[in-house]
DSSP file (Angstrom, degrees, kcal/mol; ACC not computed):
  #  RESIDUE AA STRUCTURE BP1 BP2  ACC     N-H-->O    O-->H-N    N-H-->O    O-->H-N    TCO  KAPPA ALPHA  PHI   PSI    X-CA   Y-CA   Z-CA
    1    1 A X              0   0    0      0, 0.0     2,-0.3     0, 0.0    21,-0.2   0.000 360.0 360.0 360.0 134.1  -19.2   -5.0  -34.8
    2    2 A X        -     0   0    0     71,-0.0     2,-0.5     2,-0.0    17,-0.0  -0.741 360.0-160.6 -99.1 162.6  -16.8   -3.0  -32.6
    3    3 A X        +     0   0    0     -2,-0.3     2,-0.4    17,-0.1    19,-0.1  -0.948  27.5 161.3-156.7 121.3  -16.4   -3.6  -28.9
    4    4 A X        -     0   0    0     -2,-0.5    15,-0.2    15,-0.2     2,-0.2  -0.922  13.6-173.0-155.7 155.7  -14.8   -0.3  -27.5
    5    5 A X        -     0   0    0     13,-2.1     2,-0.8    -2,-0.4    13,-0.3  -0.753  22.5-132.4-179.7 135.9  -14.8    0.8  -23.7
    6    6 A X        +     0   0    0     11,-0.2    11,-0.2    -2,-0.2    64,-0.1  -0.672  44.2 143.4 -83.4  91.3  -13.8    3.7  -21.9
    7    7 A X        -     0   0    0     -2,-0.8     9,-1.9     8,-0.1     2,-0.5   0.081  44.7 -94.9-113.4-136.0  -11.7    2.9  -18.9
    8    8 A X  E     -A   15   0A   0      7,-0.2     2,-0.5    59,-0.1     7,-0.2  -0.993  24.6-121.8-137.9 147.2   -8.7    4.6  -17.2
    9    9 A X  E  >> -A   14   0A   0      5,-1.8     4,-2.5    -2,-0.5     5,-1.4  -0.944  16.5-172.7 -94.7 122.8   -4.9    4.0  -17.4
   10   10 A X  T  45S+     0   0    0     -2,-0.5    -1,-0.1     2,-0.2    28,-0.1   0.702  93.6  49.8 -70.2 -57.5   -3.5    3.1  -14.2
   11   11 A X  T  45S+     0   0    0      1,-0.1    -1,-0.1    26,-0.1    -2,-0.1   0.917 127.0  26.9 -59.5 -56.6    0.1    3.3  -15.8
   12   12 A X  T  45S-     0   0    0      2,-0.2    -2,-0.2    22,-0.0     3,-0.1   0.921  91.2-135.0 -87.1 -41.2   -0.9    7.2  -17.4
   13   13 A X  T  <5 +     0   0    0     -4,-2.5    53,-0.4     1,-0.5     2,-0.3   0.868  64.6 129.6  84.8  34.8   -3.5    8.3  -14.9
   14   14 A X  E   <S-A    9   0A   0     -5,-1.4    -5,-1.8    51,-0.1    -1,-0.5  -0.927  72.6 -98.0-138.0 174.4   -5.7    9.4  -18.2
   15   15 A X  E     -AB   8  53A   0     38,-0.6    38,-3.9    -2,-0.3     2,-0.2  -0.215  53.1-154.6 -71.0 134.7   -9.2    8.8  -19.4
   16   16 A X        -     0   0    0     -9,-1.9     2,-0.4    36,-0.2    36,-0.2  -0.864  20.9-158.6-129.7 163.3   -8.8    5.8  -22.0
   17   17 A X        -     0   0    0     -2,-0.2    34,-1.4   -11,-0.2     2,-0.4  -0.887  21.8-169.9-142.8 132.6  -10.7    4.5  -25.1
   18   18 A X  E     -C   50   0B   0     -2,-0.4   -13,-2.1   -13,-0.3     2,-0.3  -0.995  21.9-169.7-133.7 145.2  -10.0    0.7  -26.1
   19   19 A X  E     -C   49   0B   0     30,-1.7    29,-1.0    -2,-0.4    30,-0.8  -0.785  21.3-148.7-149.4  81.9  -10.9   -0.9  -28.7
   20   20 A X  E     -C   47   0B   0     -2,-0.3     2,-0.8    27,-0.2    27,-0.2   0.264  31.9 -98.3 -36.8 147.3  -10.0   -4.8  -28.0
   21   21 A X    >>  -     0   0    0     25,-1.5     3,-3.2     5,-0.1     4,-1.3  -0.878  34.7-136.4 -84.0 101.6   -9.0   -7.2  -31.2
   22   22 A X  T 34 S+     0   0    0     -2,-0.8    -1,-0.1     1,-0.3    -2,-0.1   0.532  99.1  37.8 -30.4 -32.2  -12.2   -8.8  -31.8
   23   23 A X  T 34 S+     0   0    0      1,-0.1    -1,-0.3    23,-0.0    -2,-0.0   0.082 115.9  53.8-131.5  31.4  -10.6  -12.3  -32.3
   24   24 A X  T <4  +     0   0    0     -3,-3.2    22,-0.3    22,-0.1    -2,-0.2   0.389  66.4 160.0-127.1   7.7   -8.1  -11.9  -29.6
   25   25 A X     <  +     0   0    0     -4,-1.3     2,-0.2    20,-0.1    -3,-0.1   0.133  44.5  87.4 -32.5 103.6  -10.0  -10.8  -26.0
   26   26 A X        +     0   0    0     20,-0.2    20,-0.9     1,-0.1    -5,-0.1  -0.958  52.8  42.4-179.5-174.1   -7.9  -11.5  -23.7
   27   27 A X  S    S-     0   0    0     -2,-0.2     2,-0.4    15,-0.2    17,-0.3   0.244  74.2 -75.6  44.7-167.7   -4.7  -10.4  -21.5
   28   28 A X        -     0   0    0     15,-2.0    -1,-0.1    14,-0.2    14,-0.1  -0.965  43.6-100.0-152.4 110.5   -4.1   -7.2  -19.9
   29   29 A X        -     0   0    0     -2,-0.4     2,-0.5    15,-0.2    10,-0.3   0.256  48.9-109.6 -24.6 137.1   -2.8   -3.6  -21.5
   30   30 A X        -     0   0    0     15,-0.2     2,-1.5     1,-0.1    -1,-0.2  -0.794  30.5-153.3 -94.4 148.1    0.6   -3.4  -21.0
   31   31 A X    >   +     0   0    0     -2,-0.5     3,-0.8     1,-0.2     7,-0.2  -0.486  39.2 143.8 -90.3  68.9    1.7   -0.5  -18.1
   32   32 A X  T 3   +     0   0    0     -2,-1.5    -1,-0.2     1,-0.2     3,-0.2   0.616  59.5  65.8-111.1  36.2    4.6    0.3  -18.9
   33   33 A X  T 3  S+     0   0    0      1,-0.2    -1,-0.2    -3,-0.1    -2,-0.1   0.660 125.5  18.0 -84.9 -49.7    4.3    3.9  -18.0
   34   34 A X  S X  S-     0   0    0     -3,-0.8     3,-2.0     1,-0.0     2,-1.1  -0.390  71.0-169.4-120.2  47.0    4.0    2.5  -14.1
   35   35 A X  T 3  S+     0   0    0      1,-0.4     3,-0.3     2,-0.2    -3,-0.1   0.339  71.8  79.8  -9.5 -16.3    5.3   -1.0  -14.1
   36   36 A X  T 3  S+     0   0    0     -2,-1.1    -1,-0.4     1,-0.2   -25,-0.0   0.993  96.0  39.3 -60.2 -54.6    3.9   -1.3  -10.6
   37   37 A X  S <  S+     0   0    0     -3,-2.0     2,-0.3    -6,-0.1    -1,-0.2   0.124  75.5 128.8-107.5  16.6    0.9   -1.8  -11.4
   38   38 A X        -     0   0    0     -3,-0.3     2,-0.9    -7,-0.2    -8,-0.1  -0.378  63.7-116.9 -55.0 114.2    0.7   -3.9  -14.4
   39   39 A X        -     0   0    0    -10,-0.3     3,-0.2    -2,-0.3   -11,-0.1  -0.711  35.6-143.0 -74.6 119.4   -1.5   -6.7  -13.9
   40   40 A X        +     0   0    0     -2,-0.9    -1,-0.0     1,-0.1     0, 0.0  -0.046  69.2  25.9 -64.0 155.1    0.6  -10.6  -14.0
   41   41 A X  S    S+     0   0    0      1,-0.2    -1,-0.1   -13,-0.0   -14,-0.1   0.738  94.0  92.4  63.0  20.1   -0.4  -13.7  -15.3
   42   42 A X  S    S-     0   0    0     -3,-0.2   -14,-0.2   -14,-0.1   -15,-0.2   0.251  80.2-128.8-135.4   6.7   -2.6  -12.6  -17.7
   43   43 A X        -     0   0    0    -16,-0.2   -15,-2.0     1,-0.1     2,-0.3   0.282  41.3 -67.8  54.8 155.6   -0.6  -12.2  -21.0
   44   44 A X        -     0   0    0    -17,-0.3   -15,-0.2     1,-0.1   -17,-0.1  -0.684  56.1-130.9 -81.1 140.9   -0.6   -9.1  -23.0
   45   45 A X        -     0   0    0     -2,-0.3     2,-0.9     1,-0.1   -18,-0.2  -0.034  15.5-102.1 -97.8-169.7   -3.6   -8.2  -24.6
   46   46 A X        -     0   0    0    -20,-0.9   -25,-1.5   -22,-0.3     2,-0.6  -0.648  33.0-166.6 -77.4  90.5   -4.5   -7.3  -28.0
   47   47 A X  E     +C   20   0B   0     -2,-0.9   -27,-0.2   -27,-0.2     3,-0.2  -0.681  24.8 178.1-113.0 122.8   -5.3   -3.8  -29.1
   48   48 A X  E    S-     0   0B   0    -29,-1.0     2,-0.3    -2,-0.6   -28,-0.2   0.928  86.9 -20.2 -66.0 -50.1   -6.8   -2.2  -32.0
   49   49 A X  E     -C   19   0B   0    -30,-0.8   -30,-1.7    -3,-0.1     2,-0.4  -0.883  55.3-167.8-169.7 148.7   -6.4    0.8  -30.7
   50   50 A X  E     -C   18   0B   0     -2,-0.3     2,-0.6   -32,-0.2   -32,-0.2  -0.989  15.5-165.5-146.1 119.1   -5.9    2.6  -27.1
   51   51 A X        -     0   0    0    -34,-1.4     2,-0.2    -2,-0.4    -2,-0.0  -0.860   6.2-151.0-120.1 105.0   -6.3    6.0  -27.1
   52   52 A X        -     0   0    0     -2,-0.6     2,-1.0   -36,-0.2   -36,-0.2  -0.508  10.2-145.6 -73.5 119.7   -5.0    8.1  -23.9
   53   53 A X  B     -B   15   0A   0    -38,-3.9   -38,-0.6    -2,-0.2    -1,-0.1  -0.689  20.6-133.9 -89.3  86.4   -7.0   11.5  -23.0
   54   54 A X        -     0   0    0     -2,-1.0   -40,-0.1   -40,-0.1   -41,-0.0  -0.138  16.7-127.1 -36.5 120.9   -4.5   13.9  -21.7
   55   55 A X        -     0   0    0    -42,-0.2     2,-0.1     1,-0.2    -1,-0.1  -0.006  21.7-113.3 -92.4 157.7   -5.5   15.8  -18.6
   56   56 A X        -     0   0    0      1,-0.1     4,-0.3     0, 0.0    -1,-0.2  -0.365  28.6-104.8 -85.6 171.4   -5.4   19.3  -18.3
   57   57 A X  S    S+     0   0    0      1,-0.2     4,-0.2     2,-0.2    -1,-0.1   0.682 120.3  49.1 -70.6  -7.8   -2.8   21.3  -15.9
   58   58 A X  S  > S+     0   0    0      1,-0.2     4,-1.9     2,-0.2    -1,-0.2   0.920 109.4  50.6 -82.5 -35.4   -5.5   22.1  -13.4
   59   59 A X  H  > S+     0   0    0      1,-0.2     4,-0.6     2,-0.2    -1,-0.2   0.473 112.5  46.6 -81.0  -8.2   -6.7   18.6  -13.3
   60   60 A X  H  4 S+     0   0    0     -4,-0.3    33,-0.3     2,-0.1    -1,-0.2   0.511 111.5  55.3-106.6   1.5   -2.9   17.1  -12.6
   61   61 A X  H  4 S+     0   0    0     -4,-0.2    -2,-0.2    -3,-0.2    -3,-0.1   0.740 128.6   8.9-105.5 -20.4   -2.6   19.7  -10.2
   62   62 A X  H  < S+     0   0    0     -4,-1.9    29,-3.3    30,-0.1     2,-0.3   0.663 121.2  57.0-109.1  -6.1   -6.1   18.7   -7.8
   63   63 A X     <  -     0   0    0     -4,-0.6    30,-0.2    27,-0.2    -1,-0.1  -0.918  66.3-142.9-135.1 161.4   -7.2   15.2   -9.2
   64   64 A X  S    S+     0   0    0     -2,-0.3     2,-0.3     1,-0.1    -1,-0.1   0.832  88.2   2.0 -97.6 -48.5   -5.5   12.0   -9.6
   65   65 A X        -     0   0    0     19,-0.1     2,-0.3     2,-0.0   -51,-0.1  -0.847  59.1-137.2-106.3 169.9   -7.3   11.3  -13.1
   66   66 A X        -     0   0    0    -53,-0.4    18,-0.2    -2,-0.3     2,-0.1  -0.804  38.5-133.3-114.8-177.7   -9.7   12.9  -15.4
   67   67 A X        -     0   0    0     16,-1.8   -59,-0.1    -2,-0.3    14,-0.1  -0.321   9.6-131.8-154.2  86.4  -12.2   10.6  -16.7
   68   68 A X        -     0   0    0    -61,-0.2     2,-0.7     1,-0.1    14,-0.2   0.573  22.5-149.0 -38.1 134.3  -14.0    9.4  -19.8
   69   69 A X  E     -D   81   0C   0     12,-4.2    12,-0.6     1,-0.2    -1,-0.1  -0.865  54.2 -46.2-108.4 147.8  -17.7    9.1  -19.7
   70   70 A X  E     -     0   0C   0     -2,-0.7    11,-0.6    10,-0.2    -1,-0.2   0.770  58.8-123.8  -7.7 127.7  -19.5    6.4  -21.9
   71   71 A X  E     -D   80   0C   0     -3,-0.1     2,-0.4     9,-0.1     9,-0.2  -0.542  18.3-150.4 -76.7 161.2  -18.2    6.1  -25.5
   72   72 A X  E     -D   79   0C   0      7,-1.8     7,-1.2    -2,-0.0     2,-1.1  -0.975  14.4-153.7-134.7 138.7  -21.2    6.5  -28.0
   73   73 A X  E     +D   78   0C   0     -2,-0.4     2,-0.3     5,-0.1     5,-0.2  -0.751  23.8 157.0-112.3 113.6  -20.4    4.3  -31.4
   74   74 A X  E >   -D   77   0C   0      3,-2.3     3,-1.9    -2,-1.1    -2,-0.0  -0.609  51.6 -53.7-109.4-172.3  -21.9    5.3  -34.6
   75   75 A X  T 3  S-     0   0    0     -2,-0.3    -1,-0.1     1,-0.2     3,-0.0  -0.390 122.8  -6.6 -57.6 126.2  -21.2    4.8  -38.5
   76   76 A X  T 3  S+     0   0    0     -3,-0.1    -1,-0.2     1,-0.1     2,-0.2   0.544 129.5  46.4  82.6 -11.0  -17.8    5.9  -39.0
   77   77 A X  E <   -D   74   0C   0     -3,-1.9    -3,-2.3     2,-0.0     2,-0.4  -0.981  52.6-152.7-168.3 167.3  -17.0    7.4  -35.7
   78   78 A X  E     -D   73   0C   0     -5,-0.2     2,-0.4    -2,-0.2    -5,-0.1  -0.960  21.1-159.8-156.0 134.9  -17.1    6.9  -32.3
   79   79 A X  E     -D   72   0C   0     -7,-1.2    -7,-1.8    -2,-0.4     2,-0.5  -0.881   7.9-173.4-112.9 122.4  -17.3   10.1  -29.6
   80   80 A X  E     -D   71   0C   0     -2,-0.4     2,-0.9    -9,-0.2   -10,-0.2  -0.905  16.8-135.7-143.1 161.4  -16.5   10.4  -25.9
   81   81 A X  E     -D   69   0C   0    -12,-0.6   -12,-4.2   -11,-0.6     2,-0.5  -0.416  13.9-164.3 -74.9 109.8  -16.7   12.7  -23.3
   82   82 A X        -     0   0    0     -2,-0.9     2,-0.5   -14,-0.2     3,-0.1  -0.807   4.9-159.8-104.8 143.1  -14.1   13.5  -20.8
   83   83 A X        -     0   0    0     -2,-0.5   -16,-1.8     1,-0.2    -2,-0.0  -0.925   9.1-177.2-115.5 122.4  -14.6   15.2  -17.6
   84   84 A X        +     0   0    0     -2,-0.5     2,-0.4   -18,-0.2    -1,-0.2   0.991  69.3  74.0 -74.8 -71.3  -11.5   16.8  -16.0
   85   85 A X        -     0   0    0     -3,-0.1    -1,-0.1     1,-0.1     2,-0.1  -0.516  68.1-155.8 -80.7 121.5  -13.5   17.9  -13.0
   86   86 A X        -     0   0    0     -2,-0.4     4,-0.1     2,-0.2    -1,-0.1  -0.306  14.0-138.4 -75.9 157.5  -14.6   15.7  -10.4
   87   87 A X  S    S+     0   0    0     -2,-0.1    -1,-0.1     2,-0.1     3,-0.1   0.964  82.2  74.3 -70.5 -46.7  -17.7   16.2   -7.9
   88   88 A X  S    S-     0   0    0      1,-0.1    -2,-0.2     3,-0.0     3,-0.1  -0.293 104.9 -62.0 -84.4 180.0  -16.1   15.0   -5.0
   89   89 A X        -     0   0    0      1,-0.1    -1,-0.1    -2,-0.1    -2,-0.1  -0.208  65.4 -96.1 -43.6 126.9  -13.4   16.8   -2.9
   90   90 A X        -     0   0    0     -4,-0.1     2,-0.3    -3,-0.1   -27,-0.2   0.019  36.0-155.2 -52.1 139.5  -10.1   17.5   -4.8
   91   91 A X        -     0   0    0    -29,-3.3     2,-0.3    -3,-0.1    -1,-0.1  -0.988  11.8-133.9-146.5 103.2   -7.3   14.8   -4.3
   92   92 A X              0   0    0     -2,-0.3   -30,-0.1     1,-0.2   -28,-0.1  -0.645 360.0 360.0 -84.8 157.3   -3.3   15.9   -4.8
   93   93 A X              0   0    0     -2,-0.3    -1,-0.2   -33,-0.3   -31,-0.1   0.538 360.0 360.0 -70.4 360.0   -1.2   13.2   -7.0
């Protein structure tokens, strides 16, 4: 079984894919791209694999992230969609 989820990097500001160590869940990616914002007290956690979606130029010049929509996991691969452009009103970094 895989356990993957599509969140955001705080630290990168990109659409993320994670894919936890099944017999380690626990702790908290390290940020060390933004060290502010690195969540404490929580150990570092375990990764199989963390895969950062780079944003396009348009989307680092009017949105603060782009943002991965729901991973979908099948034999042998696992697909998701990122959407650069948001619905609501445009936000500079």
């Amino acid at each position: 079984m895989i356990i993957c989820s599509n969140c955001l990097s705080n630290g990168y500001r990109h659409a993320t894919l994670l894919v936890p160590d099944p017999d380690h869940v626990s702790g908290a990616s390290a940020e060390s791209a933004r060290p502010e914002v690195q969540i404490h007290n929580m150990g570092i956690g375990k990764e199989k694999l963390r895969l950062l979606f780079p944003r396009s130029d348009l989307n680092k010049d009017l949105y603060l992230y782009n943002e991965g929509l729901g991973p979908v996991v099948s034999p042998g691969r696992i697909q998701i969609d990122v959407r650069a452009k948001f619905t609501e009103s445009p936000v500079r970094n």
